[in-house]
C-alpha distance (Angstrom), angle and dihedral (degrees) to the residues before:
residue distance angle dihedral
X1 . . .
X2 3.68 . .
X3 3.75 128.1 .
X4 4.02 84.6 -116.1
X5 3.45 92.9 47.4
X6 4.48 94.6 49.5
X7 4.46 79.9 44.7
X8 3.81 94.2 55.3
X9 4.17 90.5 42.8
X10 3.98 91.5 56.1
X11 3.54 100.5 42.2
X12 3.83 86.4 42.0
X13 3.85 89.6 55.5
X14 3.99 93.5 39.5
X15 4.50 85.5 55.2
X16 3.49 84.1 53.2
X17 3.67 107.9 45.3
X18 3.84 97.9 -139.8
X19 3.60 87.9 151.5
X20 3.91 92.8 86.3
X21 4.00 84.3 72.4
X22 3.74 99.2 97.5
X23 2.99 129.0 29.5
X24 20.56 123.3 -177.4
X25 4.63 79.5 72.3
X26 3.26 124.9 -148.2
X27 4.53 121.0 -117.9
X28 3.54 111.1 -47.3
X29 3.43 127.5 -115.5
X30 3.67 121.3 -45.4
X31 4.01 121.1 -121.5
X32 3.78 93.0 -118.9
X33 3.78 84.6 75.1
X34 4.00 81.3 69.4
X35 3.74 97.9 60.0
X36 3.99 100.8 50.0
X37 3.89 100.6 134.3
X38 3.85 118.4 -105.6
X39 4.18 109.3 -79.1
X40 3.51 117.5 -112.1
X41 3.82 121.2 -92.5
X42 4.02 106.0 -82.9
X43 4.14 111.1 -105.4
X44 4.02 103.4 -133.2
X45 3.97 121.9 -152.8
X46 3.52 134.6 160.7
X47 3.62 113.7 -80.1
X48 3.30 139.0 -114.0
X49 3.68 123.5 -120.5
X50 3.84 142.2 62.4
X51 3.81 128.1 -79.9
X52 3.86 93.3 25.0
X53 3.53 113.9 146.6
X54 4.10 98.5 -113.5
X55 4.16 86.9 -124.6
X56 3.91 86.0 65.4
X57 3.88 115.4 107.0
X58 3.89 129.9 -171.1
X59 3.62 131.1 -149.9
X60 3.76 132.8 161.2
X61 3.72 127.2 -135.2
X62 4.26 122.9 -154.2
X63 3.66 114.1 -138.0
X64 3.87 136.0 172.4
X65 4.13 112.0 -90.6
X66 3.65 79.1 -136.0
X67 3.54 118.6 35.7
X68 4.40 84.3 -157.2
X69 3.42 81.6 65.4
X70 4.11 115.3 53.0
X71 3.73 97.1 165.0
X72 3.73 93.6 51.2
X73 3.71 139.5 89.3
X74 3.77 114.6 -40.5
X75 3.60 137.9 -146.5
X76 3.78 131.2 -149.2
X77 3.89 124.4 -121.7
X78 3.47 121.3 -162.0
X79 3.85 119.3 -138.4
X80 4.03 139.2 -168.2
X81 3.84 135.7 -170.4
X82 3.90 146.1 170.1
X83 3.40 103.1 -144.2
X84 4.44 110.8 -125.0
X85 3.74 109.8 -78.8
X86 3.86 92.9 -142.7
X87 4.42 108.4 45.0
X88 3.53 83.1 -174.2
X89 4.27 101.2 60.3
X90 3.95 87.1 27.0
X91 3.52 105.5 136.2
X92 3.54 104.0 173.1
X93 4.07 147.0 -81.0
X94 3.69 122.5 -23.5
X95 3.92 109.1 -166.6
X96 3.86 122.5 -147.8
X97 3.67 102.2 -142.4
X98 3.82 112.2 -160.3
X99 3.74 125.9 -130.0
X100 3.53 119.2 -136.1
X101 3.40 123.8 59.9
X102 3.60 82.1 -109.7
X103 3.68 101.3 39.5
X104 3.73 133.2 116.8
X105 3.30 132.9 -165.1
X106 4.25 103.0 -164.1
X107 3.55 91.6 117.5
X108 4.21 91.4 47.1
X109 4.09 98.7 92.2
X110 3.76 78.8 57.7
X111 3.82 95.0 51.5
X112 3.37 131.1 1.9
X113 3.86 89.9 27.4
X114 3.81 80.8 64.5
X115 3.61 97.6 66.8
X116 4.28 85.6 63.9
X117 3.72 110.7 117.2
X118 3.35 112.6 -101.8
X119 4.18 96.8 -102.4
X120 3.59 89.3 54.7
X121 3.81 97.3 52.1
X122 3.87 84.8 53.8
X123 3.82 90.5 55.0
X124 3.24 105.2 57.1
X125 4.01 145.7 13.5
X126 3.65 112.0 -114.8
X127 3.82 117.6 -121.9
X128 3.74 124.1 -156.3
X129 3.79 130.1 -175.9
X130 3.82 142.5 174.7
X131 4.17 101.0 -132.3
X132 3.96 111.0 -113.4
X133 3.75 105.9 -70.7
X134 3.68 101.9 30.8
X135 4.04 117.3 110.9
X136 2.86 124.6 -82.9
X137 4.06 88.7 32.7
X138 3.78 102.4 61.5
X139 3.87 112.9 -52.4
X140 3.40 129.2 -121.1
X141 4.22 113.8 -171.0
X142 4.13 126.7 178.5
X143 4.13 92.4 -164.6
X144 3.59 84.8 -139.0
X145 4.04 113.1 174.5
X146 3.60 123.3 -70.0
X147 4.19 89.6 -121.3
X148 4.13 87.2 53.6
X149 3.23 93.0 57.0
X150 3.73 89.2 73.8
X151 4.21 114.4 108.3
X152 3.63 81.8 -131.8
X153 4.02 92.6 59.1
X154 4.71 83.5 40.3
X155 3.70 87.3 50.7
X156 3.60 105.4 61.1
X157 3.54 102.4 -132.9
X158 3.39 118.3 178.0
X159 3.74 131.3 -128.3
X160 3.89 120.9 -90.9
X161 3.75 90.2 -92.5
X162 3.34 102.7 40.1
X163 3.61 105.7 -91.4
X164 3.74 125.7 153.3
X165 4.06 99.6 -168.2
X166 3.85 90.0 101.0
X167 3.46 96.4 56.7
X168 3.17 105.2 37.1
X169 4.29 80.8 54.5
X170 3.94 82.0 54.3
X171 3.30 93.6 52.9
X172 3.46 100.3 52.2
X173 3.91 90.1 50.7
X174 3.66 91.4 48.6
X175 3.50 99.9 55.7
X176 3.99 93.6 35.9
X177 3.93 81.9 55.9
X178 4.13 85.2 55.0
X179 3.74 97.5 42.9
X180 3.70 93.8 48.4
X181 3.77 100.5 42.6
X182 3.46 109.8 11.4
X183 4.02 90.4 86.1
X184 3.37 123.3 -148.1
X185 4.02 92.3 -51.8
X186 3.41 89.7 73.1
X187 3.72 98.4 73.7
X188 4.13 87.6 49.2
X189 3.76 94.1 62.9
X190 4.19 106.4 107.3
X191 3.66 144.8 123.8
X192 3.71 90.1 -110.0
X193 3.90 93.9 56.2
X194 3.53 93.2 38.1
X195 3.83 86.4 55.7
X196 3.82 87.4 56.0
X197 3.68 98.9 44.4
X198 4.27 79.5 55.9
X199 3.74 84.8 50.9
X200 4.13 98.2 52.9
X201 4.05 83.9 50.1
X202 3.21 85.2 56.4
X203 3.30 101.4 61.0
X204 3.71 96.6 29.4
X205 3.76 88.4 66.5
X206 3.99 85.1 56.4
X207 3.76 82.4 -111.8
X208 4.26 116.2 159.8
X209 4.03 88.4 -167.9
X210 3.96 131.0 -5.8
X211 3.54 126.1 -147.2
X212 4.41 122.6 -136.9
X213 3.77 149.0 -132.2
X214 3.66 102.8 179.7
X215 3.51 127.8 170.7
X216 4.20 146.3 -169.7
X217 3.74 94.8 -23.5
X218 3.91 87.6 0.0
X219 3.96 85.6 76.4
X220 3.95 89.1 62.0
X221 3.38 93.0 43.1
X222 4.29 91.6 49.1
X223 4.10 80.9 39.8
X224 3.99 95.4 52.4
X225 4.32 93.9 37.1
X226 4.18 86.2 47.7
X227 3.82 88.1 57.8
X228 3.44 107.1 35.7
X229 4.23 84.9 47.2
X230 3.19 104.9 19.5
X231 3.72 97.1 159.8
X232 3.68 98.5 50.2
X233 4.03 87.5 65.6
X234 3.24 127.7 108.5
X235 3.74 132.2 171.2
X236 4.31 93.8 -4.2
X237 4.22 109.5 -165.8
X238 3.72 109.2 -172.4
X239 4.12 106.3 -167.6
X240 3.77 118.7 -168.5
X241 3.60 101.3 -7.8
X242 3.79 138.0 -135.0
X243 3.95 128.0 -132.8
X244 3.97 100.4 -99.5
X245 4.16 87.1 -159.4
X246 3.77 91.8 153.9
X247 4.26 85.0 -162.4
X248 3.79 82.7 62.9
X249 3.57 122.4 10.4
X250 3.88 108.1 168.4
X251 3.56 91.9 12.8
X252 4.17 85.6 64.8
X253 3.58 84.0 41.7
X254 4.14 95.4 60.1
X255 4.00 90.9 28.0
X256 3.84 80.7 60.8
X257 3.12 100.0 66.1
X258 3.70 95.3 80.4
X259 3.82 102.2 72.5
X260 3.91 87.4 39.4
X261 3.94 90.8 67.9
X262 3.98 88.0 38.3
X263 3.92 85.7 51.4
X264 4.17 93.7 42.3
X265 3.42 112.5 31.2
X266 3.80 98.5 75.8
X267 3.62 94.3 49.6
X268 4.20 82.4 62.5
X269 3.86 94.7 36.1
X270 4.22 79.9 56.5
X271 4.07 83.9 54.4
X272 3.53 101.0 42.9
X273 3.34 91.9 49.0
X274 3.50 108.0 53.6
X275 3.90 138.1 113.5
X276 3.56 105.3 -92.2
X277 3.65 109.5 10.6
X278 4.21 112.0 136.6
X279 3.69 80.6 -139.0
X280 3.67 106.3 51.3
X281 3.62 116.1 151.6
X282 3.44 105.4 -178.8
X283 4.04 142.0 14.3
X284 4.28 89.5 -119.3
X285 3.69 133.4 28.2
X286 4.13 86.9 -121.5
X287 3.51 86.9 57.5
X288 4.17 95.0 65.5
X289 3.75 95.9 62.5
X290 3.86 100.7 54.2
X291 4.01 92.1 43.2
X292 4.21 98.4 46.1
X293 4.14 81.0 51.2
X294 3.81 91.9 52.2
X295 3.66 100.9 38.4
X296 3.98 89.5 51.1
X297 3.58 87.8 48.9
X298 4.01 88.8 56.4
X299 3.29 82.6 48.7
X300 3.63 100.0 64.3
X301 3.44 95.7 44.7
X302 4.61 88.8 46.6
X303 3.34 119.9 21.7
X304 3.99 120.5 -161.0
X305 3.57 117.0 -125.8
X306 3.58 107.0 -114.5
X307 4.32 108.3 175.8
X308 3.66 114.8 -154.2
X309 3.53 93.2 25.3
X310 4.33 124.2 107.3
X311 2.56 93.6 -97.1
X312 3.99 113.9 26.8
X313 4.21 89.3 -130.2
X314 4.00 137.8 68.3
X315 4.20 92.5 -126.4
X316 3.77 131.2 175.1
X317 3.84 87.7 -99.9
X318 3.76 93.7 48.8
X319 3.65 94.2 53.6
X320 3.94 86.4 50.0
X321 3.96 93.1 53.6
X322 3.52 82.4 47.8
X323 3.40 104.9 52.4
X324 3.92 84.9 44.8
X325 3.79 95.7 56.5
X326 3.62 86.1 44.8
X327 4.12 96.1 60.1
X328 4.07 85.7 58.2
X329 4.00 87.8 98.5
X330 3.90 133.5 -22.1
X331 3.91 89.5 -105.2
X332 3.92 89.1 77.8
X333 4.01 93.9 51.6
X334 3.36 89.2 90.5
X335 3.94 89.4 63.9
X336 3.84 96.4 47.7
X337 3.89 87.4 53.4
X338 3.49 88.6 48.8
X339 3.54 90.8 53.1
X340 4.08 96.0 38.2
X341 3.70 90.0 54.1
X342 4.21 96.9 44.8
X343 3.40 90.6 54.6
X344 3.53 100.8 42.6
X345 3.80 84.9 65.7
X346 3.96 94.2 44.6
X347 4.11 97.0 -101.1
X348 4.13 133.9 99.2
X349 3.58 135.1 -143.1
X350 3.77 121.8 -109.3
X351 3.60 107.3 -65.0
X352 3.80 113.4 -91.4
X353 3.35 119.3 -94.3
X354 3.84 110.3 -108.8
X355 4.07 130.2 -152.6
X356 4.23 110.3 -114.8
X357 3.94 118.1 -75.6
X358 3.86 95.0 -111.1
X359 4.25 90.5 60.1
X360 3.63 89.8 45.2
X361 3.88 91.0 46.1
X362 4.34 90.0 46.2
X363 4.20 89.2 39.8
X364 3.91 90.6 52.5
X365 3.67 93.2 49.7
X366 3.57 97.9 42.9
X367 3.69 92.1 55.3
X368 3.98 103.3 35.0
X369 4.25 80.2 55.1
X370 4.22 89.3 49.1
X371 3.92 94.8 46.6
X372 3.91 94.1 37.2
X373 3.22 100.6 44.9
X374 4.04 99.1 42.6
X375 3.50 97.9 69.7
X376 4.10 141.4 -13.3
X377 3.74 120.6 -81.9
X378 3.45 125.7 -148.0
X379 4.18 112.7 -100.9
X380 3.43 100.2 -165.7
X381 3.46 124.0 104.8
X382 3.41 104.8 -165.7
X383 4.15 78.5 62.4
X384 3.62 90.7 61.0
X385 3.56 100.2 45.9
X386 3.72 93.5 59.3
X387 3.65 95.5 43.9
X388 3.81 92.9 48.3
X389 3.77 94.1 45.3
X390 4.46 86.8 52.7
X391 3.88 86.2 53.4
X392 3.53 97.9 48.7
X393 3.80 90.3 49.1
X394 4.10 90.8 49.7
X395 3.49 97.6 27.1
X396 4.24 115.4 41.0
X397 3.87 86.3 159.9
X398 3.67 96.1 64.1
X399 3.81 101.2 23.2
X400 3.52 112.5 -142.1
X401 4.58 85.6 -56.7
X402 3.80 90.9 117.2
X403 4.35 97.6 58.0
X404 3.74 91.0 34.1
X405 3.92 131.5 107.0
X406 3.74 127.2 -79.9
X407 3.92 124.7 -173.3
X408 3.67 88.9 -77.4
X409 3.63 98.2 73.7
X410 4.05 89.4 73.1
X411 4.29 91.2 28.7
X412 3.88 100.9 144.9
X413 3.86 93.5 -145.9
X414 3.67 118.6 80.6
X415 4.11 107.5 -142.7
X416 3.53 115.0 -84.6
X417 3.71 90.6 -147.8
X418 3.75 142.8 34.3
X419 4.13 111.4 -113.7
X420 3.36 118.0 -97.9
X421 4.19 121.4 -94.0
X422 3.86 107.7 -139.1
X423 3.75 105.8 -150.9
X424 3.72 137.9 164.2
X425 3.89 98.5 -91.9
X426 3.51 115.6 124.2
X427 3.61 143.2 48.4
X428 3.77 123.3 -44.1
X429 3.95 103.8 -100.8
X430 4.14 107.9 107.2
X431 3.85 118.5 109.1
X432 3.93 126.6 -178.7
X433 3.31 125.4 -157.9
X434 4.00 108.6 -168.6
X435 3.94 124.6 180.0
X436 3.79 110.9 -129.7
X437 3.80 83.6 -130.8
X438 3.49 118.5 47.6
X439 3.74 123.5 140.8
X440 3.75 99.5 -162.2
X441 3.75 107.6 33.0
X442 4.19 93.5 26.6
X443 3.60 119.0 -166.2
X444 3.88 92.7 -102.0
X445 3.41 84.4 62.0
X446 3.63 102.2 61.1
X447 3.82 98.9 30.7
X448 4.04 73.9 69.0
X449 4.13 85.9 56.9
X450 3.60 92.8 41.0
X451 3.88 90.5 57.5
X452 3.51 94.2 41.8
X453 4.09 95.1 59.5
X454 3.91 88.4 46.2
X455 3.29 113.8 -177.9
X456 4.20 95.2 2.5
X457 3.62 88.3 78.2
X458 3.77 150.8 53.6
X459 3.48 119.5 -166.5
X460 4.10 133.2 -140.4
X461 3.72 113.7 -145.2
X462 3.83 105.4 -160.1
X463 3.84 118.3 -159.4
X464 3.97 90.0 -140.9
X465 4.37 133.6 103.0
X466 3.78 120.1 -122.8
X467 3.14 146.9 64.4
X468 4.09 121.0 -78.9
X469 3.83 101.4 31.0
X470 4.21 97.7 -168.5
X471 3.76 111.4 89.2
X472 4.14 84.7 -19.9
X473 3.15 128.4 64.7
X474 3.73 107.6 -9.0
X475 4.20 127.8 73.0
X476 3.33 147.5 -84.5
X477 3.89 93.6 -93.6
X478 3.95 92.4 53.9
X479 3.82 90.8 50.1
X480 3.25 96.2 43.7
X481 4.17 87.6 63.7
X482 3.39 97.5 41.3
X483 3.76 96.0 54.6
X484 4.26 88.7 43.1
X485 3.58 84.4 57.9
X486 4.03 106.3 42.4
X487 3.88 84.5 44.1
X488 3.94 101.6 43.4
X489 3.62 107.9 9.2
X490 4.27 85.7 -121.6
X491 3.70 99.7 142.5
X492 4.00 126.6 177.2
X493 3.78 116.1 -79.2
X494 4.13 82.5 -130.8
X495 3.47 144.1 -0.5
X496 3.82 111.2 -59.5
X497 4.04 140.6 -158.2
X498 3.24 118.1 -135.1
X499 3.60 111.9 -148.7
C-alpha cells in the first residue's frame, strides 16, 4: 500500500467518525524506559493526500513497540503540522488529540485546527497524529468477520429479551481475531503508551512543554499525559470529557452512556416534535419517548429488510444504534426522523454509506487493543446478566447496551499495566469545557474528571447538546474562554456556566 493510499484511509475514517464503534496488572514499567536516547529531529515533507491545506507537512517518528523495551522492535507514528502563522507570538505546539480510541487527528491542522481564532493560530504550530496503530502509522488489524464489523455487533446490544449469550459469543471471536492476528503489537496498544508516544513527539519537535486540544477519548488521553508529565504541560484543554474511574476506565466510559441519552434525548424529542419541522414525529415532545420504545420493540419481534446495510435488516437494535449516533449533535436529527418515520410505515432509507473494510478492520483493532488492554473486564457472565437486566429496567432507551460485555471480557492478555490515577499533582494549567448535553461523554461523567484534577483545573459548563463543545457544538460564551485561555493563558478564577 502506498503512503497516499494509508493518508486517504485515515482521513477517510476520521470524516466518518467510525471511531465511536468500540468503546489485577502486571509490574509497571521498568526504569530503562527512562533512559531511551532523545529521538531524532522529525524529517517534514509535503503530504500526501487530498484536501490538505498546502501549509500542512508530514513526518514520521520511530518509537519502541514497547516503551519497557527501548532497544527493541519499533513502530512508526505518523505526524502533521501547520507551521505558526505569526514566528514572532509563536509560543509553542498545540496537539490535536483524537477522540476515539480509533481516531486520528493528522488531517486536523487542516480542518478543525482551522476553526482557531486567529491569535491562537499565531501562537502555536498545530500538531496532528494518527495514535500508534492507526494507518498510516504502523497498522495493527484483528481480521475479525465481515458481519462483526457491524456497530451493532461493537455496541453490545443485547438480544430482544435480554440475553447476553450473543455477545458474549462476539466477544470471544473478537478478541480471538486480535490474539491470533493482531501480532505482537496488539498487546502494546494503551493509554499509557500512547501517552509516551505523545511524549517522544514532544521532544522530537525540540519541544520543552506542549500545549492540548483533546477531545472524547482525547480528554483521557490529555488527562493520563498531564499526570504522568505534568511539568512538560502547558496550556491543557480537555473538551467533552471521559470518566477517569481508574477501577473501570472504558467500562465507565460505555456504562455512561445511560445518563447521556437520559440527559439528550429530550432536547431532540423537543425538535422532533415541533410545529413545523419536515421531520415531525409526533404532535408533543412526551409523545416521542413512548413511540421510539414501541416501534423498537416491533422491531425486535420484525425486522425490515434493509440490503446493503450491516446487517441486511432495520431491527430493534439498529434503530437503537441509530437513534444513538443520531443524539451526537442536533445536525443529525434530521436523519433519526428520517429513519423514525420510514419505519413507522414499514420501509428504510438508503443504506448508510459505510467507510472501506480495511479502515473498519484497522479502527476495530486499534480500539478493542485500547479498551482491553487499559484495564480488566469482568468475565463472568452471570455479572453481566444482572447488570444488563438493572439497565434495562432504568434505562428502556438504551437497553441494558451500556453495562454489557465488549471483546474485552474474553481478551487473552492480562494488562500489562495498572490504569492511570488522575490526581491533583501538578501545576495549575487544565481547563474543561463540558456540554450540559452530551450523550457520550455526559456531564456526570466529567464532573468525575473535574474532581479528579482538583485544583489543576477549572471547568466550563456549556448550556449546549452534542458532543465536542469547543468550536462545535457548544456557544459563543464557551469559545470565547477557551480561545482567551489557549491564546493568553487567562483562565477563570473558578468553574463557570456558560449560559
Amino acid at each position: 500500500m502506498t503512503q497516499r493510499e494509508r493518508t486517504s484511509r485515515i482521513r477517510n475514517a476520521a470524516v466518518v467518525g467510525v471511531s465511536a464503534t468500540l468503546l489485577g496488572a502486571t509490574a509497571p514499567m521498568t526504569a530503562s524506559a527512562t533512559s531511551e536516547s532523545p529521538p531524532r529531529a522529525l524529517t517534514w515533507s509535503a503530504c500526501e493526500g487530498t484536501g490538505l491545506d498546502p501549509r500542512q507537512e508530514c513526518a514520521t517518528l520511530d518509537v519502541p513497540m514497547d516503551h519497557a523495551r527501548p532497544g527493541g522492535p519499533r513502530i512508526e507514528v505518523a505526524v502533521s503540522r501547520i507551521p505558526a502563522e505569526n514566528p514572532a507570538s509563536r509560543r509553542g505546539v498545540l496537539f490535536l488529540i483524537p477522540g476515539g480510541p480509533g481516531g486520528s487527528s493528522l488531517g486536523d491542522p487542516s480542518g478543525k485546527g482551522q476553526k482557531l481564532p486567529q491569535d491562537v493560530r499565531d501562537r502555536y504550530d498545530l500538531i496532528g497524529f494518527a495514535p500508534r496503530g492507526l494507518a498510516p502509522s504502523t497498522p495493527v488489524d484483528c481480521g475479525v468477520g465481515h458481519a462483526d464489523l457491524a456497530t451493532v455487533r461493537l455496541r453490545p446490544w443485547p438480544a430482544p429479551d435480554g440475553s447476553v449469550d450473543e455477545n458474549l459469543a462476539t466477544a470471544e471471536r473478537l478478541s480471538t481475531a486480535c490474539a491470533r492476528n493482531g501480532g505482537e503489537l496488539i498487546r502494546h496498544i494503551s493509554t499509557r503508551d500512547n501517552a509516551r508516544d505523545l511524549d517522544r513527539l514532544r521532544a522530537a519537535l525540540g519541544e520543552r512543554k506542549i500545549s492540548a486540544w483533546g477531545v472524547s477519548y482525547g480528554t483521557y488521553v490529555g488527562a493520563v499525559y498531564s499526570q504522568m508529565f505534568p511539568h512538560r504541560t502547558d496550556r491543557v484543554v480537555l473538551d467533552s470529557n471521559d470518566d477517569p474511574d481508574p477501577a473501570r476506565v472504558a467500562r465507565a466510559w460505555l456504562a455512561g452512556h445511560e445518563q447521556g441519552v437520559e440527559d439528550t434525548f429530550p432536547h431532540f424529542a423537543a425538535w422532533a416534535s415541533a410545529p413545523g419541522n419536515p421531520d415531525r414525529v409526533a404532535a408533543t415532545a412526551a409523545e416521542v419517548r413512548p413511540l421510539f420504545l414501541r416501534l423498537a420493540a416491533r422491531l425486535d419481534r420484525a425486522p425490515i429488510p434493509w440490503p446493503g446495510a450491516n446487517p441486511e435488516e432495520l431491527n430493534g437494535n439498529v434503530l437503537r444504534q441509530a437513534m444513538l449516533d443520531g443524539l451526537y449533535r442536533p445536525s443529525r436529527y434530521p436523519a433519526l426522523a428520517q429513519l423514525v418515520r420510514a419505519a413507522r410505515q414499514g420501509t428504510v432509507p438508503p443504506a448508510p454509506a459505510a467507510p472501506p473494510e480495511p479502515v473498519l478492520q484497522n479502527v476495530t483493532a486499534v480500539g478493542a487493543g485500547t479498551l482491553c488492554n487499559d484495564v480488566a473486564w469482568p468475565t463472568s457472565p452471570a455479572l453481566y446478566r444482572k447488570d444488563v437486566a438493572e439497565s434495562r429496567a432504568k434505562f428502556p432507551l438504551t437497553a441494558g447496551m451500556p453495562r454489557n460485555a465488549m471483546p474485552c471480557a474474553a481478551w487473552p492478555h492480562p494488562p500489562r499495566e495498572a490504569p492511570v490515577r488522575i490526581t491533583g499533582r501538578g501545576p495549575s494549567n487544565v481547563l474543561l469545557v463540558q456540554n450540559e448535553r452530551d450523550v457520550a461523554t455526559p456531564l456526570s461523567g466529567a464532573l468525575k474528571l473535574r474532581q479528579a484534577f482538583g485544583g489543576r483545573a477549572v471547568m466550563v459548563t456549556v448550556n449546549s447538546t452534542g458532543h465536542d463543545a469547543y468550536l462545535a457544538n457548544g456557544n459563543a460564551c464557551g469559545d470565547r474562554t477557551v480561545s482567551r485561555f489557549l491564546a493568553t493563558g487567562v483562565r477563570p478564577a473558578r468553574d463557570v456556566y456558560c449560559r
